[in-house]
C-alpha positions as CSV (number, residue, x, y, z in Angstrom):
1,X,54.9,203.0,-154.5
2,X,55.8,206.6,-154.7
3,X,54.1,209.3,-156.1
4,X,55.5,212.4,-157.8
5,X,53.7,215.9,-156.8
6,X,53.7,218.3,-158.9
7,X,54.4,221.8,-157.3
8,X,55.8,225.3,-156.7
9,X,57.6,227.3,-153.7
10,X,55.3,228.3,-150.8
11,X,52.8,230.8,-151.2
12,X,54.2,232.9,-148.5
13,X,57.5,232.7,-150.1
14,X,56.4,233.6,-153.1
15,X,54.8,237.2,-151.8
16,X,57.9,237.6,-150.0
17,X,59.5,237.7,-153.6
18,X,56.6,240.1,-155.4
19,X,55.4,236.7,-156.9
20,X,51.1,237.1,-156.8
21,X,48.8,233.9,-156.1
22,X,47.4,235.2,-160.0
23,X,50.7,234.3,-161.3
24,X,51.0,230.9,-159.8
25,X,47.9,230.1,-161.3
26,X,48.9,231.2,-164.8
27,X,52.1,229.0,-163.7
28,X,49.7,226.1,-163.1
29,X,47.7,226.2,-166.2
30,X,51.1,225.6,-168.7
31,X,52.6,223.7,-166.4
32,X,49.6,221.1,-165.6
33,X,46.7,219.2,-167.3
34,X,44.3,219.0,-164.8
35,X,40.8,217.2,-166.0
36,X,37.7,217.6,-164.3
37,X,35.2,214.0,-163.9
38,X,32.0,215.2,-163.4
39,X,29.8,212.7,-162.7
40,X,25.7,213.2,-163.9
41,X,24.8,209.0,-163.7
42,X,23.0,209.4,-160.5
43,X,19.1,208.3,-160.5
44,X,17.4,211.3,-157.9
45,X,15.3,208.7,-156.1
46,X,15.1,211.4,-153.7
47,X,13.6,214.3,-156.0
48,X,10.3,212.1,-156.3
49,X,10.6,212.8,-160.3
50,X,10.8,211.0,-163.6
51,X,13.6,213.4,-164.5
52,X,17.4,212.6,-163.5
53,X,17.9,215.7,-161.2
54,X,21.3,216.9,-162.8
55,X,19.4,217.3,-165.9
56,X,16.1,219.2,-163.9
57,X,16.1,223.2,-164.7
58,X,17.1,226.0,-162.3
59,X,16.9,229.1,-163.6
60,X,16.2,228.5,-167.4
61,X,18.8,225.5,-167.1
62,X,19.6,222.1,-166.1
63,X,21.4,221.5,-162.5
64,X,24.5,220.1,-164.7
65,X,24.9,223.2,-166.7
66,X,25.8,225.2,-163.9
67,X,29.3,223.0,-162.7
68,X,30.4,222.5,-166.3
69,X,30.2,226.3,-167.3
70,X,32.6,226.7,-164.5
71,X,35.4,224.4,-165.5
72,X,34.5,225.5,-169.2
73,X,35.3,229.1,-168.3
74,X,38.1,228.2,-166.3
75,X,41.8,228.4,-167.5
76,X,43.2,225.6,-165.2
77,X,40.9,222.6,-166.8
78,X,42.2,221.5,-169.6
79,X,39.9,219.0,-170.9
80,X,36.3,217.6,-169.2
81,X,34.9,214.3,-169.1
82,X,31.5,213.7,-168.7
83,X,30.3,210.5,-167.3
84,X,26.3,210.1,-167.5
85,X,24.1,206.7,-167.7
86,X,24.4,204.8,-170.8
87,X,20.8,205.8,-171.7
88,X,21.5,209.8,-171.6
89,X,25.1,209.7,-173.3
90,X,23.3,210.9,-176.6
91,X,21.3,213.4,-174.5
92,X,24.3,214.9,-172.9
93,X,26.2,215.4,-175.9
94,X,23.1,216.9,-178.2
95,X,21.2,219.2,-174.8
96,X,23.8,219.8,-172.9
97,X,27.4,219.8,-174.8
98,X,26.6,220.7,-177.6
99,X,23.8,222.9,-176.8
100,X,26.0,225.3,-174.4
101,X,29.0,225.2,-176.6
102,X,31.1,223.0,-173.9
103,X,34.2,222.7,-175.8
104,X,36.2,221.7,-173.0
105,X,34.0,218.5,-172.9
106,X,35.7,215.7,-174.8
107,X,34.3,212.6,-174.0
108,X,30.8,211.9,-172.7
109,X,30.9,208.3,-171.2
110,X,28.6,205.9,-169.8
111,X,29.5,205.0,-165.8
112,X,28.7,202.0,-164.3
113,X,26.2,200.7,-161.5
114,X,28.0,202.7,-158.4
115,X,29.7,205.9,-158.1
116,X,32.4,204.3,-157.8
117,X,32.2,202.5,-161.1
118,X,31.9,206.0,-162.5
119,X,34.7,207.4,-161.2
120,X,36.9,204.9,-162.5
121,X,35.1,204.7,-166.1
122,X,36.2,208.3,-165.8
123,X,40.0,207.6,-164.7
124,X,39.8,205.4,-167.7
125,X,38.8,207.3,-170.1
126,X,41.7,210.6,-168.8
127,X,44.9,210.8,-171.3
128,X,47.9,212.4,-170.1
129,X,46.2,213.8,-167.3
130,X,48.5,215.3,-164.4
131,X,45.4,215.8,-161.9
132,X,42.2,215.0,-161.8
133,X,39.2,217.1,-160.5
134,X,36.1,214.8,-159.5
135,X,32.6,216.7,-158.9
136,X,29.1,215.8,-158.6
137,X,27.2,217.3,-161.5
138,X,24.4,218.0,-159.0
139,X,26.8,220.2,-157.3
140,X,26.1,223.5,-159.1
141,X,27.7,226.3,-157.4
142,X,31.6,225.5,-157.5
143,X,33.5,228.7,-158.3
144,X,37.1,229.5,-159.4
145,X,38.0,229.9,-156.3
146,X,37.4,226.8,-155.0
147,X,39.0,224.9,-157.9
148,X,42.3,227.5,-156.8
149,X,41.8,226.1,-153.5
150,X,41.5,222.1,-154.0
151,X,44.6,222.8,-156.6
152,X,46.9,224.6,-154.4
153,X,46.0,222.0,-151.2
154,X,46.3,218.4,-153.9
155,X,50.2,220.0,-154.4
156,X,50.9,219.0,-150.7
157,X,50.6,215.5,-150.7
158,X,48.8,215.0,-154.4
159,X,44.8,214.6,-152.5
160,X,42.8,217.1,-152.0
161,X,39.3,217.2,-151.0
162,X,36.8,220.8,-150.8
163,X,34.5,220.9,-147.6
164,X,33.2,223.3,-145.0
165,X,33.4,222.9,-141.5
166,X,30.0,221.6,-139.9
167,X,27.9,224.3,-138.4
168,X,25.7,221.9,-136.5
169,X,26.4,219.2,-133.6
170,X,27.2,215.6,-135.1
171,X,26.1,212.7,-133.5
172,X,27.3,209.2,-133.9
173,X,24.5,206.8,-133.2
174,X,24.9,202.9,-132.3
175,X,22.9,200.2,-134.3
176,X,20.1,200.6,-131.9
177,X,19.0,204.5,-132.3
178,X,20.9,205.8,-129.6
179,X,24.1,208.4,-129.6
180,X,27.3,206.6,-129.2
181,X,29.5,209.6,-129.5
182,X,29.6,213.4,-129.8
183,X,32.8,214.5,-131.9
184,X,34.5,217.8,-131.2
185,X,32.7,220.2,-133.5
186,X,35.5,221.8,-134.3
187,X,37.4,219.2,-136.4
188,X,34.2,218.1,-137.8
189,X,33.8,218.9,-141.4
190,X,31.0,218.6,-144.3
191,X,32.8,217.3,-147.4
192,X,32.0,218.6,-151.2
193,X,33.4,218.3,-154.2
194,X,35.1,218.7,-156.2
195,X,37.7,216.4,-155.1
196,X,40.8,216.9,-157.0
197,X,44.4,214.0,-157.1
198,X,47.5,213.6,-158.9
199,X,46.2,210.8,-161.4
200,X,48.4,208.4,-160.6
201,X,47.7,208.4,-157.3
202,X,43.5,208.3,-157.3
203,X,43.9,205.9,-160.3
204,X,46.0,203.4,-158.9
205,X,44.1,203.7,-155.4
206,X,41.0,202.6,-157.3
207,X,42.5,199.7,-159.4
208,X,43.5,198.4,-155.4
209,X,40.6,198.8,-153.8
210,X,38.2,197.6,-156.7
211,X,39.5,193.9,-155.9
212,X,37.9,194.0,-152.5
213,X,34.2,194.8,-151.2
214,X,33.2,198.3,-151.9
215,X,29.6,198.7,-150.4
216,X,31.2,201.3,-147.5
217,X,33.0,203.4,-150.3
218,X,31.0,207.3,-150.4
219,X,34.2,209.2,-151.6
220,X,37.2,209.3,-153.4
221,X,39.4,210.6,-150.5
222,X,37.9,207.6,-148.6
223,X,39.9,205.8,-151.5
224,X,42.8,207.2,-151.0
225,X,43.2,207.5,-147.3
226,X,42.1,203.4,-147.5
227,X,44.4,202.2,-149.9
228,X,47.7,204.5,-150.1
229,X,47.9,205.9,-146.4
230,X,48.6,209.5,-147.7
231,X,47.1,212.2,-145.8
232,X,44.0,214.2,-147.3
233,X,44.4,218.2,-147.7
234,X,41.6,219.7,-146.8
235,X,40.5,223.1,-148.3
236,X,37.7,225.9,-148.1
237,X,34.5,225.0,-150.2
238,X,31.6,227.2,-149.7
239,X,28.5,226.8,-147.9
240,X,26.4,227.7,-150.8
241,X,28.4,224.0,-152.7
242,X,25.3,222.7,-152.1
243,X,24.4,219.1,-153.5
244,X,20.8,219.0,-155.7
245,X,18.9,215.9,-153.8
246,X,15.4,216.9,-152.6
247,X,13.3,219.2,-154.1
248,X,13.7,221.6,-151.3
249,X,17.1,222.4,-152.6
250,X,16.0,223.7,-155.9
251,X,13.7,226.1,-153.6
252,X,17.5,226.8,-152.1
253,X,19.8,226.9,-155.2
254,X,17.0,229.5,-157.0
255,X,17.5,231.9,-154.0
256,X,21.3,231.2,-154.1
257,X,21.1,232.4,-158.5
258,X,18.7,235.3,-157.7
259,X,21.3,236.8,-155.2
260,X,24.2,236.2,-156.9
């Protein structure tokens, strides 16, 4: 099966002509209709509290507020699709959408029992979407930046997935506690989101692999690098794209909101 990218010249190419990044961008915002999944089903087992922890309050307001204010305020997301449990759809749309005036927000959606489920409650639920841009609604400190960067790599090869690379020593263990293998640092890298596809692509990827066992699945570029063979871009995310799981990283994201 082939996929069509959607595209423009090469940045250098375009400086060469006078032609700005700023301008590409405006480009990419008539020329696209990129939607952003962000996903806020997860349970926080971790946080040791009753509360879901996208919904838990930094700052005056909930973890989730944070990620959706960005693609609100952003002019290259078109449209935003929420995907929460099935008990917190009402919540979502009354506390949060509504609340915060997220326009952008058209659907709020109940996901399934796996992230994974999620994801493709979400794929269902896009309309005329050219690419998609999936992000973990505990991930509150994604910037314009980054959603310039994931776009411009997801042109290459339509996948396109936001991550830093690691700062510590990773370790491979064996199944009985000790270290298998030490992988070279240097081409180690921590993946974020959001992870952002040509629709087609990350849709069709999912419809595969959903007829098979999915227990191993933990991303969407695993998805795609499993089930279509097409290379992953990687791009710059930011050290402070922290995911909200244990309370210590409320303690972290505060600091990261009082210095910004």
């Amino acid at each position: 099966m082939q996929y069509r990218i959607f595209g423009w010249e090469n940045a250098n190419q375009n400086q060469s002509r006078g032609i700005l990044e700023t301008d590409i961008v405006r480009e990419r915002k008539i020329e696209m209709k990129n939607t952003a999944i962000v996903l806020a089903a997860g349970q926080g087992k971790r946080m040791h509290t009753k509360i879901q922890k996208q919904f838990l309050e930094i700052k005056g307001y909930p973890v989730l507020y944070y990620s959706l204010r960005c693609f609100q305020d952003s002019p290259l997301i078109e449209d935003i699709i929420l995907v929460t449990g099935e008990e917190s759809v009402l919540y979502c749309q009354k506390e949060i959408v509504d609340k915060y005036g997220f326009t952008k927000v058209t659907k709020v959606i109940p996901g399934g029992k796996e992230r994974y489920d999620s994801v493709y409650q979400g794929l269902l639920a896009c309309e005329n979407s050219d690419y998609v841009l999936i992000h973990d609604g505990a991930r509150p400190f994604i910037t314009e930046e980054i959603l310039e960067r994931g776009l411009t790599g997801a042109e290459e090869t339509g996948a396109c997935a936001v991550g830093m690379p690691s700062k510590d020593t990773v370790k491979i263990a064996d199944e009985s506690g000790y270290i298998a293998e030490t992988p070279d640092r240097s081409k180690v890298w921590m993946i974020q989101t959001p992870q952002i596809f040509q629709y087609a692509l990350i849709r069709n990827a999912h419809e595969s692999i959903r007829t098979r066992e999915m227990s191993n699945v933990t991303d969407d570029a695993m998805v795609v690098e499993q089930e279509t063979g097409i290379k992953v871009r990687l791009a710059e995310g930011s050290y402070q794209n922290i995911k909200i799981t244990t309370p210590e990283d409320l303690g972290v994201a505060e600091l990261f909101l009082g210095n910004s």
